[in-house]
Z-matrix of the N, CA and C atoms (Angstrom, degrees):
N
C 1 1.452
C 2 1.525 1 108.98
N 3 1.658 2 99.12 1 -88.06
C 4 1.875 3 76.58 2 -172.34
C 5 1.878 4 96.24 3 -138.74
N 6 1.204 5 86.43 4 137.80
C 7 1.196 6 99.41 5 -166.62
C 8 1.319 7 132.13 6 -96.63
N 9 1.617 8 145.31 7 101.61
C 10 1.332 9 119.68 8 -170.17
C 11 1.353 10 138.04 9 -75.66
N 12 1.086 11 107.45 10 13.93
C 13 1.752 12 127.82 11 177.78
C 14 1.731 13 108.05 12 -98.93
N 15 1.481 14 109.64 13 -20.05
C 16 1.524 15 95.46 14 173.51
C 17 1.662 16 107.35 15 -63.77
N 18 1.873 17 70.72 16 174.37
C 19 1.926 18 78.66 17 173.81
C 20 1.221 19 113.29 18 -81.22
N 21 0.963 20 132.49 19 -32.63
C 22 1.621 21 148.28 20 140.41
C 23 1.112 22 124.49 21 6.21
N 24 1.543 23 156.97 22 109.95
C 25 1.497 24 132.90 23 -156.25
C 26 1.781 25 100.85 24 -113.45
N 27 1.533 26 93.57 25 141.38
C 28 1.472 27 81.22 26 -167.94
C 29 1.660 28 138.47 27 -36.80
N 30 1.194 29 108.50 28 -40.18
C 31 1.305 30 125.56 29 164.26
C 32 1.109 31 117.75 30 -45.12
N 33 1.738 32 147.22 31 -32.45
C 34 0.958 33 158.43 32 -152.10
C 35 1.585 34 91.59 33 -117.68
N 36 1.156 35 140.72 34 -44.25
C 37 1.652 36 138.64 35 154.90
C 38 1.325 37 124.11 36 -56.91
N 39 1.667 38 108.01 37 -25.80
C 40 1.534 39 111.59 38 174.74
C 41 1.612 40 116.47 39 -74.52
N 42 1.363 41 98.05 40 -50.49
C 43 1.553 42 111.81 41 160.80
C 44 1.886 43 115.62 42 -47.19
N 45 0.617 44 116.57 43 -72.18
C 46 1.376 45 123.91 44 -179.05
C 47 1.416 46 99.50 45 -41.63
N 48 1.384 47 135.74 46 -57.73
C 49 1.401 48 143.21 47 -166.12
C 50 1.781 49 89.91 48 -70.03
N 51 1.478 50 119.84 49 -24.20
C 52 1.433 51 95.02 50 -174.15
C 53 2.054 52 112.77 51 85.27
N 54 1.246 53 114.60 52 0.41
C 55 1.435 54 128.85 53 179.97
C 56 1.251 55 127.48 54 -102.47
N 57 1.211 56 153.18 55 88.60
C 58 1.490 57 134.13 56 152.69
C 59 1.161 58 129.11 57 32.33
N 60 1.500 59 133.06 58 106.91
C 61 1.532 60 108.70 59 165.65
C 62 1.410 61 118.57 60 -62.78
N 63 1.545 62 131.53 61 -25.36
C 64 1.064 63 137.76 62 164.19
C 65 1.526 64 108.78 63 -29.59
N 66 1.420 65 114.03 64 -77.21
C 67 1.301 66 130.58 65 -165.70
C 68 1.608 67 106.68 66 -52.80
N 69 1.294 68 122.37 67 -39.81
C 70 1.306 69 127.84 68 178.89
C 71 1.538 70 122.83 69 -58.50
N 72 1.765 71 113.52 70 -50.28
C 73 1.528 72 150.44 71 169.40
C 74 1.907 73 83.77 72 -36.38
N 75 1.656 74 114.21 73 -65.56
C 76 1.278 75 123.55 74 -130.39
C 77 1.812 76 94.55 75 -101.73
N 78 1.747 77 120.97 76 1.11
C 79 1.186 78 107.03 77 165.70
C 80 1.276 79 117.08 78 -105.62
N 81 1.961 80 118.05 79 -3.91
C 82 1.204 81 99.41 80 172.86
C 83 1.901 82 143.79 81 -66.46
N 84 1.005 83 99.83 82 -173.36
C 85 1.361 84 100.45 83 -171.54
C 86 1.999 85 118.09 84 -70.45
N 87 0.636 86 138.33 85 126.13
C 88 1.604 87 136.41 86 177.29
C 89 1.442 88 97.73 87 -42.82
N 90 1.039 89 107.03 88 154.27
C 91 1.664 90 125.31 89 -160.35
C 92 1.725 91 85.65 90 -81.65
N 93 1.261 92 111.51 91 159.02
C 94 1.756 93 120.24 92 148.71
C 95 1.677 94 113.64 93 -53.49
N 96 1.329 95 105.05 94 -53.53
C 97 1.823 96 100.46 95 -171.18
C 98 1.699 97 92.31 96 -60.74
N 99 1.290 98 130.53 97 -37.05
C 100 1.481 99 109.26 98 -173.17
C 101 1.580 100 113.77 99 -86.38
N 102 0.980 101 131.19 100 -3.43
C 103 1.450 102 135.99 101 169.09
C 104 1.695 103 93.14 102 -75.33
N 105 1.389 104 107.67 103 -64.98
C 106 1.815 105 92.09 104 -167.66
C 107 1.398 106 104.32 105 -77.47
N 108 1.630 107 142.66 106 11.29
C 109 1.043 108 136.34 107 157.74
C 110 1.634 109 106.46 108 -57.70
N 111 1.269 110 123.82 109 -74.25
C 112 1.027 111 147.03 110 -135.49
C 113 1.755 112 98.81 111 -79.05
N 114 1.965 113 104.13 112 -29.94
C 115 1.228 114 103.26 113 174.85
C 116 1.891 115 110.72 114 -64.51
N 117 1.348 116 101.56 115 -53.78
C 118 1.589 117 111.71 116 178.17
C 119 1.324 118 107.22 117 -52.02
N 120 1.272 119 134.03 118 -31.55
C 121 1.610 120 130.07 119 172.95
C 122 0.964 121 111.33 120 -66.02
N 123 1.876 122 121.41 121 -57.62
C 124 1.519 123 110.34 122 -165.91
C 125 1.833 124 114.93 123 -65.24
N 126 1.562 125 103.42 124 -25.50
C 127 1.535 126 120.92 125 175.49
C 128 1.758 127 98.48 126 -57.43
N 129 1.003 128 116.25 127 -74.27
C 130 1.435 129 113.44 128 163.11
C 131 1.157 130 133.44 129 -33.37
N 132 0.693 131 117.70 130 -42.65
C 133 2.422 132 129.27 131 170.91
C 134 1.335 133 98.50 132 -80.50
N 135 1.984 134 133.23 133 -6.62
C 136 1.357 135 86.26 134 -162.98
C 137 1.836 136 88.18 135 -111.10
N 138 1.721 137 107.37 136 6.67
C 139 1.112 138 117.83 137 159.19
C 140 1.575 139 129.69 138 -69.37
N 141 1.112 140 99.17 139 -57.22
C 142 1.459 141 110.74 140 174.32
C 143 1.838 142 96.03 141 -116.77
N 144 1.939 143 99.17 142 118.53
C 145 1.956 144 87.50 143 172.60
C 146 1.647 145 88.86 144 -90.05
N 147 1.008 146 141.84 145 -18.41
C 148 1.427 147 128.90 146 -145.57
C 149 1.550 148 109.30 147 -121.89
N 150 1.927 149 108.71 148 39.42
C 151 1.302 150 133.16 149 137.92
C 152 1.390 151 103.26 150 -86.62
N 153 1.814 152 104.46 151 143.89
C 154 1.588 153 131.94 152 170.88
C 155 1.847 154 92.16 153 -84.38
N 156 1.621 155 90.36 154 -159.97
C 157 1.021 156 118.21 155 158.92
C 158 1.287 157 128.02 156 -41.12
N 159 1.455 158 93.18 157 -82.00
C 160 1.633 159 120.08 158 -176.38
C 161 1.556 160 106.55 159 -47.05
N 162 1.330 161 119.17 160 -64.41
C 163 1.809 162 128.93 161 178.03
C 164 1.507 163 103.08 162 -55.70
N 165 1.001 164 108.99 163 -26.01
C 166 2.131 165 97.80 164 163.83
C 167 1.264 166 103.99 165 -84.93
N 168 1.066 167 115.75 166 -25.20
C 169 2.107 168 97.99 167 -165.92
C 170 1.557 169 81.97 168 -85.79
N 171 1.268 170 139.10 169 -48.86
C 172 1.865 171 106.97 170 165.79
C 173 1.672 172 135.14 171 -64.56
N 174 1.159 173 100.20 172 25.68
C 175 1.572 174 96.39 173 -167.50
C 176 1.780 175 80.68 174 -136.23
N 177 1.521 176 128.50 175 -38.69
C 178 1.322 177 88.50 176 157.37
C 179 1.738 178 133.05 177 -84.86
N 180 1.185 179 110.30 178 -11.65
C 181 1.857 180 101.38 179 161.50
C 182 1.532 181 117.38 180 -75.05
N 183 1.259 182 106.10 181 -5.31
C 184 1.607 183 96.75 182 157.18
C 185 1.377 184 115.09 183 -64.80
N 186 1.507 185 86.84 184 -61.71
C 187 1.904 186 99.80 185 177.41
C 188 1.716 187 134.34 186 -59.58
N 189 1.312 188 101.29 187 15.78
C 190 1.450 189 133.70 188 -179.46
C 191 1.516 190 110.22 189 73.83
N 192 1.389 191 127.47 190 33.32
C 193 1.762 192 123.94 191 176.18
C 194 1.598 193 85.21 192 -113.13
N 195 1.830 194 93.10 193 139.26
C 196 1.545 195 108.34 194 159.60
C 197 1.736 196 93.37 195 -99.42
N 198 1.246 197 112.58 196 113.11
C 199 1.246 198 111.78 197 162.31
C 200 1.802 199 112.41 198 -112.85
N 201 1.034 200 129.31 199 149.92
C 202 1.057 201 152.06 200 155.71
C 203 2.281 202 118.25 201 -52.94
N 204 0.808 203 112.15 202 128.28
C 205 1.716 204 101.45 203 -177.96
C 206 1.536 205 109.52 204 -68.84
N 207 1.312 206 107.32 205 -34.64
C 208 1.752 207 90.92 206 -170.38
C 209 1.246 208 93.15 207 -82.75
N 210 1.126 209 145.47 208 -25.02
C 211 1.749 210 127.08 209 166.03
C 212 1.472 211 113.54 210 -66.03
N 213 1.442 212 135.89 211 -34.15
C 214 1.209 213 100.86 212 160.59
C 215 1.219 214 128.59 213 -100.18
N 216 1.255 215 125.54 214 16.51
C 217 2.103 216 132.51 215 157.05
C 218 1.662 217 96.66 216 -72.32
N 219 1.597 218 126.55 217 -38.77
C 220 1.368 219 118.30 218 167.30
C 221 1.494 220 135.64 219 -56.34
N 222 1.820 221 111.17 220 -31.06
C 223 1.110 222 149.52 221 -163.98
C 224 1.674 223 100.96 222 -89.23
N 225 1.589 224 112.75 223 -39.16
C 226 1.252 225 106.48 224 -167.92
C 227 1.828 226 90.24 225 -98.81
N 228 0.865 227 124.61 226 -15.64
C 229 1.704 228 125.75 227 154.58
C 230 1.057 229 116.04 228 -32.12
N 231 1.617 230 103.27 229 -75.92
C 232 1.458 231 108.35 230 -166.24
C 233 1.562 232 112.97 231 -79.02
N 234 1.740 233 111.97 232 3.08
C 235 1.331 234 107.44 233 161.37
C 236 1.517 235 122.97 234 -105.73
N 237 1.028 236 115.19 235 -5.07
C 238 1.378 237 142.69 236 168.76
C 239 2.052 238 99.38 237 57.34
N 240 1.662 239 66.40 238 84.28
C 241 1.810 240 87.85 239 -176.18
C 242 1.780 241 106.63 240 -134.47
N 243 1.514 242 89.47 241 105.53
C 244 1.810 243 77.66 242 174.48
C 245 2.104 244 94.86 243 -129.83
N 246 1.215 245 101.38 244 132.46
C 247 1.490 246 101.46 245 170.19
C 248 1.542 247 121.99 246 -49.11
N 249 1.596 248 86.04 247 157.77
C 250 1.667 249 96.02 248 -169.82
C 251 1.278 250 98.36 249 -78.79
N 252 1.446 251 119.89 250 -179.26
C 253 1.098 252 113.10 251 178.01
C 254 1.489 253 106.34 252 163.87
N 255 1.520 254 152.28 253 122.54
C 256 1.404 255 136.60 254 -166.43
C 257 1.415 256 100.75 255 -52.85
N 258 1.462 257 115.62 256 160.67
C 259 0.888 258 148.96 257 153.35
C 260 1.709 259 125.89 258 -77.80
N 261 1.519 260 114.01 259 124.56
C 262 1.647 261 93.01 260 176.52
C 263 2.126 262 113.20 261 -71.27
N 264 1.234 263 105.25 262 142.77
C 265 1.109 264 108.65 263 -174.45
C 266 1.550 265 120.31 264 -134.55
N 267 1.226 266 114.66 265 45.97
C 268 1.599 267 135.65 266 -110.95
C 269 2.194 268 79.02 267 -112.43
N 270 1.444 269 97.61 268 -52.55
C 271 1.486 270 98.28 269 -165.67
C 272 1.502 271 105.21 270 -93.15
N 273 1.116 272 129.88 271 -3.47
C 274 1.691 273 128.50 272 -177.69
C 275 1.587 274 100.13 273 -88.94
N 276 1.503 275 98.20 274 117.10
C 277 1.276 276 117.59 275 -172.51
C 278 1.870 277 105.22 276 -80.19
N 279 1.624 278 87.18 277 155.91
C 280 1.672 279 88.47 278 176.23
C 281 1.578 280 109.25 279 -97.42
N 282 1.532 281 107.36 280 125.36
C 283 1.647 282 106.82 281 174.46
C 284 1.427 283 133.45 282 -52.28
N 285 1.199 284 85.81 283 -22.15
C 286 1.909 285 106.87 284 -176.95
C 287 1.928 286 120.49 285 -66.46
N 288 2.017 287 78.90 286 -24.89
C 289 1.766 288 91.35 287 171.99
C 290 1.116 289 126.11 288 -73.42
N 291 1.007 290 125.89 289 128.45
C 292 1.498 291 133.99 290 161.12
C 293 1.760 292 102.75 291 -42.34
N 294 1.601 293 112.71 292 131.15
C 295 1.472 294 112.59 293 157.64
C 296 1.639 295 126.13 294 -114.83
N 297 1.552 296 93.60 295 109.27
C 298 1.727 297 93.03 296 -173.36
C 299 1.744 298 115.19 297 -57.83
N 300 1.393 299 99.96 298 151.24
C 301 2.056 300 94.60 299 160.51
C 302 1.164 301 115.24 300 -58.48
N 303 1.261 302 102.01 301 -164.70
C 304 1.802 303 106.11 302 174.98
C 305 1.468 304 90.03 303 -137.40
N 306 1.517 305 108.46 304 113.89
C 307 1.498 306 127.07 305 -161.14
C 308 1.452 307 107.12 306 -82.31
N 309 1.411 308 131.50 307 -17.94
C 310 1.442 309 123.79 308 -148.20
C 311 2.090 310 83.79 309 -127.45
N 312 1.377 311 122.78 310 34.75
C 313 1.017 312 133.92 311 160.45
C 314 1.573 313 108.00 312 -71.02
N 315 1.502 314 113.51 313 129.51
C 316 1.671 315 102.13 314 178.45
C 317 1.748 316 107.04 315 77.99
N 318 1.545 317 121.44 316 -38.03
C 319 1.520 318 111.84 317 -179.91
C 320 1.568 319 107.42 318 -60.67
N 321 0.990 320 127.96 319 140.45
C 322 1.580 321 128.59 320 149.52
C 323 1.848 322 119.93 321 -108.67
N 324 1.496 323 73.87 322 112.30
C 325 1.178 324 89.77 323 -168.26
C 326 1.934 325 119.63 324 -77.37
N 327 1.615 326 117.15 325 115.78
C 328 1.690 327 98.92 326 -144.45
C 329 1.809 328 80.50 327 -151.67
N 330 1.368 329 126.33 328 35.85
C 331 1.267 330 128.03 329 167.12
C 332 1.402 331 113.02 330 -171.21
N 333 1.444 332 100.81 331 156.00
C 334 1.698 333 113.29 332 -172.40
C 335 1.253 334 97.86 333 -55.66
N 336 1.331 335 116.14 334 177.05
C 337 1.567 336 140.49 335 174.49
C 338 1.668 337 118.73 336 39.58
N 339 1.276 338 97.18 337 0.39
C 340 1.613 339 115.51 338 167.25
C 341 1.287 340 120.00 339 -47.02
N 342 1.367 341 140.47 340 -64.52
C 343 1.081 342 164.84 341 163.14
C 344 1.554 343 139.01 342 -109.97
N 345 1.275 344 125.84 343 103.26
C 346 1.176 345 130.63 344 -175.56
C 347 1.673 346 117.45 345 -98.63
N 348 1.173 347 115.54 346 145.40
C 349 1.664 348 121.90 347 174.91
C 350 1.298 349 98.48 348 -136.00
N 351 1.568 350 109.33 349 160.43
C 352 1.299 351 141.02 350 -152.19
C 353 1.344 352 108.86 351 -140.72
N 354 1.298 353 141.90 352 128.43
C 355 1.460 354 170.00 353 -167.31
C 356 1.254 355 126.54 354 -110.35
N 357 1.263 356 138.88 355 117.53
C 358 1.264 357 102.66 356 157.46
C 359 2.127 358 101.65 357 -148.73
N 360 1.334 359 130.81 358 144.65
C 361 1.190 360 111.07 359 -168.56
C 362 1.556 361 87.89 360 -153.38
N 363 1.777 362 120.03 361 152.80
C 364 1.312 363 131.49 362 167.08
C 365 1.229 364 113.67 363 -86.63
N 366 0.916 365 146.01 364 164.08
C 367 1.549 366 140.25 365 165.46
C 368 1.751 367 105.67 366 -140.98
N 369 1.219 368 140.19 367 141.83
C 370 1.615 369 136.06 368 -159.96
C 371 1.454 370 86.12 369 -113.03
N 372 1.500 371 112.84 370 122.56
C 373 1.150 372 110.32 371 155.46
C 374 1.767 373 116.15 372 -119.10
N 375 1.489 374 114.63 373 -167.86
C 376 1.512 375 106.85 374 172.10
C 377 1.435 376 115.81 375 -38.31
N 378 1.177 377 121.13 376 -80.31
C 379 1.656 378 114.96 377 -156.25
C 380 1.591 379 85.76 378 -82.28
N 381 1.136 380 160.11 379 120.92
C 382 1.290 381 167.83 380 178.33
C 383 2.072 382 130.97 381 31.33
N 384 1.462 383 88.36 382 -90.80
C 385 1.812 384 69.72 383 173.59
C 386 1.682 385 96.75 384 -167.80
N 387 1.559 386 98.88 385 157.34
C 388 1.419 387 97.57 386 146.83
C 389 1.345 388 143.22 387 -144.91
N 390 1.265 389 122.38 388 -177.45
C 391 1.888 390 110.23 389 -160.34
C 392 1.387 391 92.64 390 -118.51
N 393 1.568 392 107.71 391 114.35
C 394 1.552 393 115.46 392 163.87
C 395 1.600 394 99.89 393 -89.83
N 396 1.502 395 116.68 394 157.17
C 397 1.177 396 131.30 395 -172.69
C 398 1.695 397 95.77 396 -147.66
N 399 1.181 398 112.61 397 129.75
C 400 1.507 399 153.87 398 166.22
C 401 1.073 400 114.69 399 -87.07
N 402 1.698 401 117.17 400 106.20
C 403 1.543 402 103.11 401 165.10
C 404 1.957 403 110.13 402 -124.56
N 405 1.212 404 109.20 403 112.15
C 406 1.957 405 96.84 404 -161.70
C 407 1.628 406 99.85 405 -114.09
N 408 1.319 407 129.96 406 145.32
C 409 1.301 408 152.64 407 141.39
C 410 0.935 409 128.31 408 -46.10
């Protein structure tokens, strides 16, 4: 088909073929450096899964590759590699809990000492944290 060693310039073979240079660019073969990229990555992820991006692009310039990050967030794309890592699980309720009503449905609430609510929140500060607590009428 089309060859890059003719004298011929690709464009002038693309034309002739009637094809896109686009389409041509986008059927060749993956380079060698990205085949053994992707090998040294997945070798790498299957050491550590719970390196990102960033903690691979230092673990391959250890391993002597200057890689770039958006080539390997692209690299771990097309390998479909994303680190482990918890999940937030913050709103999935436990079945095992009991679920109360909501008692003050229909109450109208239209005098002091009627109804009380309860607060409570952490906040992180320098030396660790603290718990303000809310108590309102």
């Amino acid at each position: 088909m089309i060859d890059a060693t003719a004298p011929l310039s690709i464009t002038h073979q693309c034309a002739l073929l009637a094809i896109s240079r686009a389409s041509y660019y986008r059927s060749r073969a993956p380079w060698d450096v990205d085949v053994m990229l992707k090998q040294t990555l997945t070798s790498l992820y299957e050491r550590h899964p719970y390196y990102g991006s960033r903690r691979l692009q230092l673990a391959l310039a250890d391993a002597g590759w200057a890689v770039g990050i958006r080539r390997i967030r692209r690299l771990m794309r097309e390998l479909v590699l994303s680190p482990l890592h918890p999940q937030p699980r913050t709103s999935v309720p436990n079945k095992a809990h009991k679920t109360y009503p909501y008692l003050l449905r229909g109450h109208a609430i239209d005098a002091s000492n009627d109804v009380w609510v309860a607060d409570i929140a952490c906040i992180p500060i320098a030396r660790g944290h603290v718990y303000v607590v809310a108590i309102m009428d």
